[in-house]
Every structure is written in C-alpha cells, then in structure tokens.
C-alpha positions in Angstrom: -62.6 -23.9 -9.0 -61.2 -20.7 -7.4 -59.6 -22.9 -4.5 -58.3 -25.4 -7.0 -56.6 -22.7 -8.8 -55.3 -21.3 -6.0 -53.6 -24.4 -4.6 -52.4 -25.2 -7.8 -50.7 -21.8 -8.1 -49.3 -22.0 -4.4 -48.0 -25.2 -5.0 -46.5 -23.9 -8.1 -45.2 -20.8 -6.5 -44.0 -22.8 -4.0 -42.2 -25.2 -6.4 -40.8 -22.3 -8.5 -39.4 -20.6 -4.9 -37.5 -24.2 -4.1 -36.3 -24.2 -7.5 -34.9 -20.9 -7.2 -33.6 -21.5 -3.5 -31.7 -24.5 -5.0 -30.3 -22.7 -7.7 -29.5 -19.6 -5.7 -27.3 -21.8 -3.4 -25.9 -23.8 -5.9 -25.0 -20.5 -7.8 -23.6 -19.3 -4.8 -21.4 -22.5 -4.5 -20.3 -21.7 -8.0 -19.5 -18.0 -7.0 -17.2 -19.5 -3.7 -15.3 -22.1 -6.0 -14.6 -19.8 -8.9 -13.4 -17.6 -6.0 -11.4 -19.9 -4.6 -9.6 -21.0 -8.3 -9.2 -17.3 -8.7 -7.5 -16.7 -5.3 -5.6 -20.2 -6.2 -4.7 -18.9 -9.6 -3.2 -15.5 -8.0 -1.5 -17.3 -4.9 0.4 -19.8 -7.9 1.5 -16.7 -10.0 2.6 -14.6 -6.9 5.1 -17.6 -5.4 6.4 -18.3 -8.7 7.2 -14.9 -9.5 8.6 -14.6 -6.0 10.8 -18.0 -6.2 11.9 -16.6 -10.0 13.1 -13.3 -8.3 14.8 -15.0 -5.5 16.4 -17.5 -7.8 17.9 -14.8 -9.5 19.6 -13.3 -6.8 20.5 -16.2 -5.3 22.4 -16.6 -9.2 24.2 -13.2 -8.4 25.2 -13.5 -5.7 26.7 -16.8 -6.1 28.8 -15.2 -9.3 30.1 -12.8 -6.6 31.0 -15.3 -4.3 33.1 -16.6 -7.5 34.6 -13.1 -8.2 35.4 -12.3 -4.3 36.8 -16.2 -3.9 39.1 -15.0 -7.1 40.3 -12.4 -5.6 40.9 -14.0 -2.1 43.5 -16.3 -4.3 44.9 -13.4 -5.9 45.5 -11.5 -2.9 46.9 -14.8 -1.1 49.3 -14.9 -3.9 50.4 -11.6 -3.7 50.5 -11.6 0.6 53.2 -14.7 -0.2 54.8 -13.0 -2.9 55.4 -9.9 -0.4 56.4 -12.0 2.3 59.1 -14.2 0.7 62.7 -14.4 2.6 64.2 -13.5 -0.7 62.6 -10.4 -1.4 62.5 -9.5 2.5 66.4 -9.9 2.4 67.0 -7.8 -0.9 64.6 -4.9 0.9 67.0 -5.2 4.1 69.9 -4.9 2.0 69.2 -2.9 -0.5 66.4 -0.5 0.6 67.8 -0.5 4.6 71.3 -1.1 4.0 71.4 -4.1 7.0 73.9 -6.6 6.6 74.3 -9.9 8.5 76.5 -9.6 11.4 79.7 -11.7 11.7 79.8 -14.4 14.8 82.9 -11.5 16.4 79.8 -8.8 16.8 77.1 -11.5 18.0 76.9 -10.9 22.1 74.5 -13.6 23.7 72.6 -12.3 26.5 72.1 -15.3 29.0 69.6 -14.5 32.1 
C-alpha cells in the first residue's frame, strides 16, 4: 500500500507541478502583454501630447507669418509712397532748392 501511495502522490505532485508550470508561463504571458498595453498606452499619450505641442506652434507661428506678411505690405506701401516722382520733385525743390535747367544751360557731352 506504501508504493501505491507513493505513486499516487508522485503522480499527483507531478500533476500539480505541470499545472503550476502552465500557469506560471501563462501568467508570465499575461505579465508581457499587460506590459506591452502599458508601454502601448504611454507611447499613444507621449506622441499625442507631442503632435498637440507641435500643432500649437506650428498655429503661432503661422499668425506671425500673418503679422510679418502685414507688415511687408505696409512697408511696400510706404517704400512707394517715399519714392514717388512727385514727392522726390517737391524734396528737390523745396528742401534742395534745384530747379530744372533751361535747354540754353544743357551742354551734351558726345565721346
């Protein structure tokens, strides 16, 4: 009866040890994909905060673009304001004191 016994509890020491191999691996194949959600989960948060951050900046610096494109016009419209005949003549005369010379003092050089 002693050898019965014994096999009997080998064979159930041996089943329990399978048992527990199987669910040891299988627990450790939980512990890898709840590890690999987690690392998935962090990755997802990290690029979308990332894309948020750059999508803002991208936002300010287009409105600067807007402003500094504004302000090319302006000064466009101020360079041609400056550099009208009208007001370059009006300087001459006024501010220089020139005066358009009669065809008697024009001398034309020829080479």
């Amino acid at each position: 009866m002693n050898a019965a016994a014994r096999i009997l509890n080998q064979s159930h020491v041996s089943r329990t040890w399978v048992i527990s191999y199987i669910f040891a691996k299988s627990q450790l194949n939980l512990i890898v994909l709840i590890s690999a959600v987690l690392l998935t989960a962090i990755g997802t948060i990290y690029s979308t905060n990332a894309s948020r951050s750059l999508n803002a900046n991208l936002q300010q610096l287009m409105v600067e673009r807007d402003q500094l494109h504004l302000q090319w016009g302006q000064l466009l419209l101020e360079k041609s304001t400056w550099t009208m005949p009208a007001r370059i003549q009006e300087v001459a005369v006024h501010q220089l004191g020139m005066v358009v010379p009669n065809s008697q003092s024009v001398v034309i050089v020829n080479e």
